[in-house]
C-alpha positions in Angstrom: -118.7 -17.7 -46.4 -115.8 -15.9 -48.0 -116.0 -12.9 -46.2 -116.0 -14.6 -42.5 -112.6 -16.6 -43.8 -110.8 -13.5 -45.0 -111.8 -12.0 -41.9 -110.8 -14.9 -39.8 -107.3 -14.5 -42.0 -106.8 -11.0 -40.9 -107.8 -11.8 -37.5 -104.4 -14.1 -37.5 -102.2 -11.6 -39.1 -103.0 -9.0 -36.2 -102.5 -11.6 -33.8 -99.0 -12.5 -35.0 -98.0 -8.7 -35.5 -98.4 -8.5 -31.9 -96.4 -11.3 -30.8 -93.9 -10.7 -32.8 -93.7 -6.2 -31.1 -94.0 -8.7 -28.1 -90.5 -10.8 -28.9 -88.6 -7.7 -30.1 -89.2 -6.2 -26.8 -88.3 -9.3 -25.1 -85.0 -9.2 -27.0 -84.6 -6.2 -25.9 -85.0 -6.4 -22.2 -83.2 -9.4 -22.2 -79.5 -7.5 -23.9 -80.3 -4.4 -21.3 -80.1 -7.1 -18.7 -77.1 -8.4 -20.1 -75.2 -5.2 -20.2 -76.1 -4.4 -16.9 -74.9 -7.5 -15.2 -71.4 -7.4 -17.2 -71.3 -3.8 -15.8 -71.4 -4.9 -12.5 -69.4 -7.9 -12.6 -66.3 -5.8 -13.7 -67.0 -2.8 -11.8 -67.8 -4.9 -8.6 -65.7 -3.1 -5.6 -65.8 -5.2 -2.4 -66.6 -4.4 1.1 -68.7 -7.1 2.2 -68.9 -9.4 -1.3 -71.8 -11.9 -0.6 -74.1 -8.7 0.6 -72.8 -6.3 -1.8 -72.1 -8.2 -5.2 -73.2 -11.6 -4.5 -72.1 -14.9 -6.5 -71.1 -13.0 -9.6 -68.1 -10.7 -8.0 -66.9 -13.9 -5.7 -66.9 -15.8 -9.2 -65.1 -13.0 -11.0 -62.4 -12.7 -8.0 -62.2 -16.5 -7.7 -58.9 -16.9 -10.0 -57.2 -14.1 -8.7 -57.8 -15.4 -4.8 -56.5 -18.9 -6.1 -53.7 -17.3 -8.0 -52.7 -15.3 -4.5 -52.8 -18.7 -2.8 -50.8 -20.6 -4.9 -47.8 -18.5 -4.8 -48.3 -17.2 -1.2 -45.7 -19.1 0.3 -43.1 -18.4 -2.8 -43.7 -14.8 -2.0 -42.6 -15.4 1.9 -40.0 -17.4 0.6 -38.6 -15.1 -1.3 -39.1 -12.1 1.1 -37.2 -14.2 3.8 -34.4 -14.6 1.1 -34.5 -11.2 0.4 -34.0 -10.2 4.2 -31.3 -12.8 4.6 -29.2 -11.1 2.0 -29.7 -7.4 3.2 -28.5 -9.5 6.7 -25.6 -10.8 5.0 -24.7 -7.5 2.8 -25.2 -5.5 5.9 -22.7 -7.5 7.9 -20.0 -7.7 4.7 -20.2 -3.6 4.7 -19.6 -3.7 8.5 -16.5 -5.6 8.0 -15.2 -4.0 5.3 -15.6 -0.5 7.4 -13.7 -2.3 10.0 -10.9 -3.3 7.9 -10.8 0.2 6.3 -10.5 1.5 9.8 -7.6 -1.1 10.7 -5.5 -0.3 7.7 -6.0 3.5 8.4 -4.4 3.1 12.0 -1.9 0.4 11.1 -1.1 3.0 8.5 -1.0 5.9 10.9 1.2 3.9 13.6 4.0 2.1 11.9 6.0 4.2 9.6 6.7 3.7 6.4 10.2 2.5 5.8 9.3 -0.4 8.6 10.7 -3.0 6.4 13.8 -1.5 5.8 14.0 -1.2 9.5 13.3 -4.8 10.1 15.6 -5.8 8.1 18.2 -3.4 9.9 17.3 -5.2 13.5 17.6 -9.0 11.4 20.9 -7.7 10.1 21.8 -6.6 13.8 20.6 -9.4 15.3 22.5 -11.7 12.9 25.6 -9.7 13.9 25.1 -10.1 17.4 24.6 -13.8 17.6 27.8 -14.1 15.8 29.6 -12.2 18.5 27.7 -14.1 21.2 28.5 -17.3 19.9 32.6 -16.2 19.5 32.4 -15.1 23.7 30.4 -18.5 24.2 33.3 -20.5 22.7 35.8 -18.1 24.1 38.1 -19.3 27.5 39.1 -16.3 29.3 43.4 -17.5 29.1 45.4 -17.7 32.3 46.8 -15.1 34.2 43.8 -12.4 33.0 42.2 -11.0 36.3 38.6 -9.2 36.6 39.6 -5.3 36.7 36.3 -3.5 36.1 34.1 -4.9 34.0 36.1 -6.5 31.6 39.4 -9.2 31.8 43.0 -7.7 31.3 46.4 -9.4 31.7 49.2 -7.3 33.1 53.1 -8.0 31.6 55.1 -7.1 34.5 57.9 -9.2 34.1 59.3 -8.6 30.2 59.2 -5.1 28.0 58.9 -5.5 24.6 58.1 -2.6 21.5 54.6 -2.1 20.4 54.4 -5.0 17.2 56.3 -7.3 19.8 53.5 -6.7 22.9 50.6 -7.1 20.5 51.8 -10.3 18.8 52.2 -11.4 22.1 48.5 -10.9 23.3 47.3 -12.1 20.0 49.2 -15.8 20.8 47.0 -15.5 23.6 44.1 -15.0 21.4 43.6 -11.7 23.1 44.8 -8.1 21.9 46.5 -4.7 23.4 44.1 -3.2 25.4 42.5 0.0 24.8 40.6 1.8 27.7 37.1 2.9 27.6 36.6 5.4 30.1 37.5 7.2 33.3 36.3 4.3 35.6 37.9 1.7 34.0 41.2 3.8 33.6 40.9 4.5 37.4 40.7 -0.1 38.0 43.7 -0.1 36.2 45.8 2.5 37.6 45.1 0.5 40.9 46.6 -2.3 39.3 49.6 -0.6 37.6 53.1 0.4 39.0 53.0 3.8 38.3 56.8 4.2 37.7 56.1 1.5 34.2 54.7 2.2 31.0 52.4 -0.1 29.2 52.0 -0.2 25.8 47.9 0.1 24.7 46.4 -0.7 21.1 46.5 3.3 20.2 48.2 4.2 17.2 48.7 6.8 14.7 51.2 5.1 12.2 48.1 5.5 9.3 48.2 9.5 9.5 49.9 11.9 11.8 47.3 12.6 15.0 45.1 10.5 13.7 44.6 8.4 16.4 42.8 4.8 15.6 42.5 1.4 17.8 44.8 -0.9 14.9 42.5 -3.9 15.8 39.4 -2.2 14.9 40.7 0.6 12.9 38.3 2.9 14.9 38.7 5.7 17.2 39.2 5.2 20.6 36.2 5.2 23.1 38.6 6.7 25.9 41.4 9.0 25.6 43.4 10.4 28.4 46.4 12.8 28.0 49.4 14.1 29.6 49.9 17.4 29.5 51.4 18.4 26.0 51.2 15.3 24.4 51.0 14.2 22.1 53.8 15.3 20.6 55.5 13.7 18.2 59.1 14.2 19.4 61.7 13.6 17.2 58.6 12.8 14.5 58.6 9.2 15.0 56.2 9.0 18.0 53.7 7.0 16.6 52.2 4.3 19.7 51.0 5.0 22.8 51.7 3.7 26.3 50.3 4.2 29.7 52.5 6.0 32.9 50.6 6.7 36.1 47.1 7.4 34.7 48.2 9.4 31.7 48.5 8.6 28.5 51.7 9.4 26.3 53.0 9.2 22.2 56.4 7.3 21.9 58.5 5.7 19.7 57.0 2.1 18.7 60.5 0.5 18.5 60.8 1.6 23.0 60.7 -1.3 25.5 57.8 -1.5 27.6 55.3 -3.3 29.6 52.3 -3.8 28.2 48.3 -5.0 29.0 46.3 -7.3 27.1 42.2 -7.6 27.0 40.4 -10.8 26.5 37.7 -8.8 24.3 38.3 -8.4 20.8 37.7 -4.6 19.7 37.0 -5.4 15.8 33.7 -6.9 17.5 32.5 -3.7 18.8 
């Protein structure tokens, strides 16, 4: 009776040996398994996913495609933006080429001291409105006749010396005319009695053959000389008059004729 229970006891004991060899290799199987499908979920490369990997690679990949399509349209967005400003950038470098190329040509047409001469043609035209507002307000007197281009008045009546004759004009508002050139020396001779002499605005009281216009103090435009003169008899021919076309030094205390010009010379 003893022996059948002990050998019913060992009977047991073999029996659960076995099944626990049998669970360890279980266990075993089942962390092979494991390894192998962790393997293949991160090492997963798709071509065609359901086929190739199945549910596990779609459900490792399945926050990353979410991820992708959440921010898809910020990424376009900021693409667009990104092209916009390369637009803009590209057109700010085209205009500044352009304004490069501009300043190089402005700089290589107008010289440099253009604002000094700008202010040279203000300073001019200043001076010339002043003289054009003078001849607008300016009457040409009685008795002065068109000879050439400009109006003279002839004294044919009364001789006078040379500071005589020009107060006269000047009462006038005019002065002692000079001449200022052949043509208009030719108009007057036409006019003249060529047996008279007519005292001009020529003198040379300043310095000895130094001859200036006294209302402008400059040198005459026009000079036409006799023969030998000047001269400077006696030393104290100092004016000059008009005979016949020629012009002649004399004494500034003679009698003369004289003309008078409705210009004024200190405006030249």
């Amino acid at each position: 009776m003893m022996e059948d229970t002990r050998a019913e006891q060992m009977q047991l004991l073999n029996h659960y040996q076995d099944v626990r060899k049998l669970l360890n290799v279980l266990a075993a199987n089942l962390t092979t398994t494991a390894s192998r499908l962790e393997s293949i979920l991160s090492v997963c490369l798709l071509q065609d996913a359901p086929k190739q990997c199945g549910e596990f690679c779609l459900t490792a990949l399945s926050p990353m495609l979410d991820h992708i399509a959440r921010h898809e349209d910020e990424w376009a967005s900021s693409v667009l933006q990104a092209n916009a400003t390369g637009a803009r950038l590209a057109r700010i470098e085209a205009l500044q080429a352009a304004m490069n190329i501009r300043q190089k040509v402005l700089q290589e047409v107008f010289p440099k001291d253009i604002g000094a001469r700008l202010d040279r043609l203000e300073s001019q035209q200043a001076a010339l409105l002043r003289i054009l507002s003078k001849f607008d307000r300016k009457i040409v007197p009685p008795k002065f006749e068109l000879i050439g281009s400009r109006f003279f008045y002839i004294e044919d009546e009364t001789r006078m010396n040379w500071t005589s004759a020009g107060s006269y004009c000047r009462q006038m508002g005019t002065q002692l005319a000079t001449i200022r050139s052949a043509e208009e020396l030719a108009a007057l001779r036409a006019k003249l009695n060529k047996e008279r002499h007519y005292w001009l605005d020529i003198t040379d009281l300043e310095k000895e053959g130094d001859f200036r216009v006294s209302a402008s103090g400059k040198r005459p435009n026009f000079l036409k000389w006799r023969v030998g003169q000047p001269n400077n008899f006696s030393g104290n021919q100092h004016c000059v008059d008009l005979l016949d076309g020629l012009m002649y030094d004399d004494k500034c205390d003679s009698l003369s004729y004289f003309i008078c010009q409705s210009d004024d010379d200190s405006l030249d």
